[in-house]
C-alpha positions, 0 to 999 in steps of 0.5 A, spaced: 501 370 772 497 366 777 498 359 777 505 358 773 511 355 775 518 356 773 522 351 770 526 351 776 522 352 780 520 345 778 527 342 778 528 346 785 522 342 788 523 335 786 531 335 788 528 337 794 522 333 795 528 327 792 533 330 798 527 329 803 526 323 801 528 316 803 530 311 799 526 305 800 530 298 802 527 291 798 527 286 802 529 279 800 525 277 804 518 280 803 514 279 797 511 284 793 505 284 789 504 287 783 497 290 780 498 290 772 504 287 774 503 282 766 504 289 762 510 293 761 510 297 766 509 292 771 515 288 767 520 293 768 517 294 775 518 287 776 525 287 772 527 294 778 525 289 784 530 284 782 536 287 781 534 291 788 535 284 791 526 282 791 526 275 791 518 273 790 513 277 786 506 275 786 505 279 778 497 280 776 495 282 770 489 282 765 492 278 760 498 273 760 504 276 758 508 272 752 511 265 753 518 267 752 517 273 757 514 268 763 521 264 762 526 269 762 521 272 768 522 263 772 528 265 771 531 270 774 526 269 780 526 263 784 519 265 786 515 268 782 507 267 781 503 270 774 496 271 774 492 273 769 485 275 771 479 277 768 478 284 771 
């Protein structure tokens, strides 16, 4: 059948494509901006940059997240800038 892929197939691409790949370094020093970075995706995103070391986030988002969210977020960064912008 045109057009079909096995599952492994597919597994055996990804693994591939995983292999071939290089693990991105989050540097401390950088800063890394976040587009819908105020939803949960971007949240975890948010959550996954800090525990690789990331130190400032720049999070923007449609609305803003909830109180308790921003001081857990103040927390665990010592540079952190929320934006809600009416996009």
């Amino acid at each position: 059948m045109a057009g079909y892929l096995s599952n492994q197939t597919v597994k055996n691409a990804i693994a591939h494509h995983h292999k071939n790949t290089p693990t991105p370094s989050i540097r401390s020093d950088a800063t890394y901006l976040i587009t819908g970075g105020l939803g949960n995706l971007g949240l975890l995103v948010a959550k996954f940059l800090a525990d690789k070391g990331a130190k400032h986030l720049v999070l923007v988002g449609r609305k803003a997240p909830k109180i308790e969210v921003i001081e857990q977020l103040k927390a665990q960064f010592a540079d952190i800038n929320l934006k809600d912008l009416p996009i």
